[in-house]
C-alpha positions, 0 to 999 in steps of 0.5 A: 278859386280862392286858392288861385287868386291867393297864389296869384296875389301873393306871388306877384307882389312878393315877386317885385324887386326879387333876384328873379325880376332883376334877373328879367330886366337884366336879361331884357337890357342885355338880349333885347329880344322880349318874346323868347324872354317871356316864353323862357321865364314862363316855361321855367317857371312852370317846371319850377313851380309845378315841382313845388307844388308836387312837393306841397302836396305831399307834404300836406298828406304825410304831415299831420294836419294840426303840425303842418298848420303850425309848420305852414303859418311859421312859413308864412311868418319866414316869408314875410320877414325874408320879402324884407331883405332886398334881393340883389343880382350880380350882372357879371357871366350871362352869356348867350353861348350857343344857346338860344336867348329862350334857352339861356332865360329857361336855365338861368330863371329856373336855376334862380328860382331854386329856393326862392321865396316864390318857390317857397311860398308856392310849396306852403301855398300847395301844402295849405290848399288841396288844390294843386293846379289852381295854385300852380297857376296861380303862382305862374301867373303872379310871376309872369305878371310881375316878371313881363313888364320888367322884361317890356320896360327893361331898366327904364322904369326900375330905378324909380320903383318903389321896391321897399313899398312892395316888398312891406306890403308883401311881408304884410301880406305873408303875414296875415296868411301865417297869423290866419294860419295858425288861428285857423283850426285846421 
């Protein structure tokens, strides 16, 4: 459970005011169509996630255990300095084409998402904990609970966000985890 609500927490706060939220509400101004929006980030995000959750864990079981708490917390600190920078999306080139809004919002969050911090995360996440569906899920959910209102809201909401706030407190909380890293013994 732990493993879980780490993964869930931390992805949705590092999530707020990243590419990949801008990415939904430009998606969600352009389209106006939020279901197909929705199912299209969940889906990319799943695949993207399941994939880097893969890659943690075998990362975990082919690195020795007091190398990789050193790898994993020098992670944790990266992602905490990289969840400072503000992320910014050019809204230039997303056209439907003959493609579907589901399908156009599948491609472009699960090309978005390739070596993103949340992916990042999620790769150091499933390397820390031996348990790869609570933190796949966990990390799925913390980006749809960031991701949904941005696609319900649209731009109503985002130019009055506190997006520096959120992005402190997610550096914050990636440091800890690094800090509690690498003073754990295993």
């Amino acid at each position: 459970m732990e493993a879980f609500l780490i993964s869930t927490f931390a992805v949705a706060v590092a999530e707020i005011g990243d590419k990949t939220q801008l990415l939904a509400l430009i998606l969600a101004a352009r389209y106006k169509r939020p279901i197909p929006i929705i199912f299209g980030i969940l889906a990319a995000t799943l695949l993207n996630h399941a994939l880097a959750g893969l890659l943690g864990e075998w990362i975990r079981t082919m690195i020795d255990p007091g190398m990789l708490r050193w790898i994993l917390g020098a992670s944790f600190l990266v992602i905490a300095a990289w969840a400072l920078i503000p992320d910014k999306m050019e809204e230039g080139g997303q056209t439907q084409g003959r493609y579907g809004v589901f399908f156009v919002t599948c491609i472009a969050f699960f090309i978005a998402e390739i070596g993103d911090k949340t992916q990042i995360a999620t790769v150091a996440l499933a390397a820390k904990y031996s348990s790869f569906l609570p933190v796949v899920a966990g990390t799925t959910i913390g980006m749809m609970i960031a991701n949904v209102p941005a696609v319900i809201l649209g731009k109503i909401a985002s130019p009055n966000f506190p997006f520096k706030l959120v992005r402190t407190i997610s550096a914050g909380i990636f440091a800890v985890l690094g800090v509690a890293v690498l003073l754990s013994g295993s």
